[in-house]
N, C-alpha and C positions, 0 to 999 in steps of 0.2 A: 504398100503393105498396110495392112489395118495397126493401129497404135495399141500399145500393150502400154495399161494403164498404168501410172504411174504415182497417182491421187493417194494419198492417204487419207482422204475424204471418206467418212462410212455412210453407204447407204444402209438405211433402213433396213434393221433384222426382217420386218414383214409388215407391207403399207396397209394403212389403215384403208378398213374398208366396211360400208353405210350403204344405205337406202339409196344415196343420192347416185346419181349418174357421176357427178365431179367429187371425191373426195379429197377434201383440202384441208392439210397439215402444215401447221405457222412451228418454222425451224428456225428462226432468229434470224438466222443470214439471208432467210430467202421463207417464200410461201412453195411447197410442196402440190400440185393440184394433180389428179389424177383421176384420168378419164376411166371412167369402173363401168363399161357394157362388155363384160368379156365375151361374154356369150354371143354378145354380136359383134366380136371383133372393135366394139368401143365405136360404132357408126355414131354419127351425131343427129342425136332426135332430140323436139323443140324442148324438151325438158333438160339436156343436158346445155342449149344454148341460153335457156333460161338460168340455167347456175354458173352459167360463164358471166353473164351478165352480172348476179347477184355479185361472184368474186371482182368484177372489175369496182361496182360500186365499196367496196371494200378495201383495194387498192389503191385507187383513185384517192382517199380520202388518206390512207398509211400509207405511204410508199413504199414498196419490198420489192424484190427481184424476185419473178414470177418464173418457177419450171414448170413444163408440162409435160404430163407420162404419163404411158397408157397403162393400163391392168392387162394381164394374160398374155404378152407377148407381140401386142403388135398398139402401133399409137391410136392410128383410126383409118378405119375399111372404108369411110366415106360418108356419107350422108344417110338417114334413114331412107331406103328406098322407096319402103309402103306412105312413109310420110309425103316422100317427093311425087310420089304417083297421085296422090289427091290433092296435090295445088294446082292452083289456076294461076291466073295471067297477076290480079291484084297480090296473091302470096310472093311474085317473083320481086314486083316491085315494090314491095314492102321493108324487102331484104331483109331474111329474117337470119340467116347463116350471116351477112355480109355485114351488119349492123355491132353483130356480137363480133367477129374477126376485128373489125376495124378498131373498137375499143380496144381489145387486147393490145394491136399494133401499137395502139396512143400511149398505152399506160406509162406513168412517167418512168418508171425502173425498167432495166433490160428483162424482157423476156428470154426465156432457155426453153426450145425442143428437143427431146428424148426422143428419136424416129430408133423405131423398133416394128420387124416386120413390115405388113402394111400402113400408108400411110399414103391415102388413095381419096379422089373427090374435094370434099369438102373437108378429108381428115389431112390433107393436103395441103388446102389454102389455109385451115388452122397452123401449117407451120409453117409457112410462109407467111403467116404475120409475126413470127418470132423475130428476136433482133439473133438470136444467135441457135445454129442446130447441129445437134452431134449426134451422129446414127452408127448404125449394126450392121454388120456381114449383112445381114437377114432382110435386111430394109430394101422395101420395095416401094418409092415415092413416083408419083404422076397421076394423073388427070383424065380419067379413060370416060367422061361425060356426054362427049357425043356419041359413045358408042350407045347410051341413054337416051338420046334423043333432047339432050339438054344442052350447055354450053356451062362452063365452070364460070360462075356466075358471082363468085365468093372472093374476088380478089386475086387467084389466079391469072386472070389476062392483064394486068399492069403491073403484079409483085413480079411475078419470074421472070418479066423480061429481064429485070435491074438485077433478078438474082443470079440467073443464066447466060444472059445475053439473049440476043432474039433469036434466033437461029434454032438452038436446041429449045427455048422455048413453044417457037411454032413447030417442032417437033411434036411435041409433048400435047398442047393442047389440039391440034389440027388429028395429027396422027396415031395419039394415043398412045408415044414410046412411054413405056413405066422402065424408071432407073431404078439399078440396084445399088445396092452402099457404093463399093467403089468409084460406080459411074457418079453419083450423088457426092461424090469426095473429089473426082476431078473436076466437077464442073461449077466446083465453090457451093453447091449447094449446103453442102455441112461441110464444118470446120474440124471434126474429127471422127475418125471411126475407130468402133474395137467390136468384139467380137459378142459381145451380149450385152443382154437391155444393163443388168445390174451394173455393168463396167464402165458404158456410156454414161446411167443415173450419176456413179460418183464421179465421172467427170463435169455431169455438170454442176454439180455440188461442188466438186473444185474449183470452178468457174465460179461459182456465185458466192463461196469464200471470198474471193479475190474482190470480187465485186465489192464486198460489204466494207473489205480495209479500204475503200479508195473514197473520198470525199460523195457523198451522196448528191450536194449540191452539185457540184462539176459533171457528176455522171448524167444527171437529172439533163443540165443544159446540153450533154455533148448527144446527147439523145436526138435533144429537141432537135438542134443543128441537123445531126445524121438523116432525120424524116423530113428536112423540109426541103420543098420543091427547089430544081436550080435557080430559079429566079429569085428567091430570097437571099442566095447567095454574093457578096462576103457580109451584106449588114446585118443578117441574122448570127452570122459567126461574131462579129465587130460588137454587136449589143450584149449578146447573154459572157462573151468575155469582159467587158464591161462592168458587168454585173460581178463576177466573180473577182476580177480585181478591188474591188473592194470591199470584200467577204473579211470574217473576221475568220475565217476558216482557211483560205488562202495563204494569209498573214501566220496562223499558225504553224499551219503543216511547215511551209518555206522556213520558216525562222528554225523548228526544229529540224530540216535537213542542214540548215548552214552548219547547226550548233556540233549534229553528230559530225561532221565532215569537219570542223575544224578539230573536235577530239581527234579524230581519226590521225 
């Protein structure tokens, strides 16, 4: 059954909205980014991966916990199609969708997806590079590129197996199954659903409250850890804990739980 929100998180009376394809609002706890092509359903054309870029160089340098939400009801219909029809063999390998996804993936703070409606192609593997996704009755997520004459070329064929499992993933990509919320809620793809964009938004505004009381450093390294390859594993865990044991922020937090709990 879809979650009936429970956040006292307020989303925004009415988001900000610009010139830009990405309209991006700095909330303290979190950066606000929001894909503004309603008209096209918010597909992603090279101007709007151009200001994905911009905001990553801006993140990268501040660390924030980054949400993403579409304008008009749905996150993204997929990639510009008139764009995708006039590339050649040099635009694929260029990666020009795959280059900006991947940043995102890296950024040192968790990313948060808002799936609402569609959220198809390339608007797809954009939330697939999220560390965490909360969708809508309405949402409708998958990959229908071959029926394009193309192959989801964006991080799709290595993210969703790990998110899916392989099975429904070669679903998905091979055969074009598009899931709806529910399906998208039991198959771990998002970690909650409710019943509208606004209700999902402040859940992830709840989320990224939560985020912001918790040690920025620790979140930073458990990040790192969660993306890196199994073969790094345990001396990437062993090193950035390490690190953190002898934080002066570590030593903080700890001393004021002993302190509350012996009041207590």
């Amino acid at each position: 059954m879809p979650e009936t929100p429970t956040t006292s998180a307020a989303v925004p009376a009415e988001l900000p909205r610009g010139e830009s394809p990405l309209v991006v609002a700095d909330h303290g706890t979190h950066v606000l980014a929001t894909l503004d092509r309603p008209e096209k359903r918010n597909a992603i054309d090279r101007e709007l991966i151009e200001a994905l870029h911009a905001l990553c160089d801006k993140l990268e340098r501040t660390p924030q916990t980054l949400i993403l939400f579409g304008a008009g009801g749905n996150f993204a219909a997929g990639a510009d199609i008139q764009q995708l029809l006039e590339r050649r063999g040099p635009d694929a390998l260029s990666g020009i969708n795959t280059q900006a996804f991947m940043r995102v993936a890296a950024l040192p703070m968790p990313v948060i997806a808002v799936l609402d409606g569609y959220a198809l192609g390339g608007g797809a593997e954009l939330a697939y590079a999220a560390d965490i996704r909360v969708g809508t009755t309405a949402l409708r997520v998958g990959n229908p590129e071959t029926g394009f004459g193309i192959l989801a070329g964006a991080g799709a064929s290595w993210r969703l197996r790990d998110l899916v499992g392989e099975s429904l993933a070669s679903e998905m990509l091979l055969a074009g199954r598009i899931l709806d919320g529910e399906a998208a809620l039991a198959a771990g793809l998002i970690t909650h659903l409710h019943e509208t964009g606004d209700a999902a938004l402040a859940a992830a505004i709840e989320i990224a409250s939560s985020i912001a009381e918790l040690d920025p450093q620790a979140t930073r390294a458990t990040k790192r850890v969660l993306r890196a390859p199994r073969d790094a594993h345990p001396a990437i865990d062993l090193a950035e804990q390490a690190r953190l044991f002898d934080s002066e922020e570590k030593t903080r937090r700890m001393t004021a739980f002993l302190n509350r709990k012996r009041r207590q």
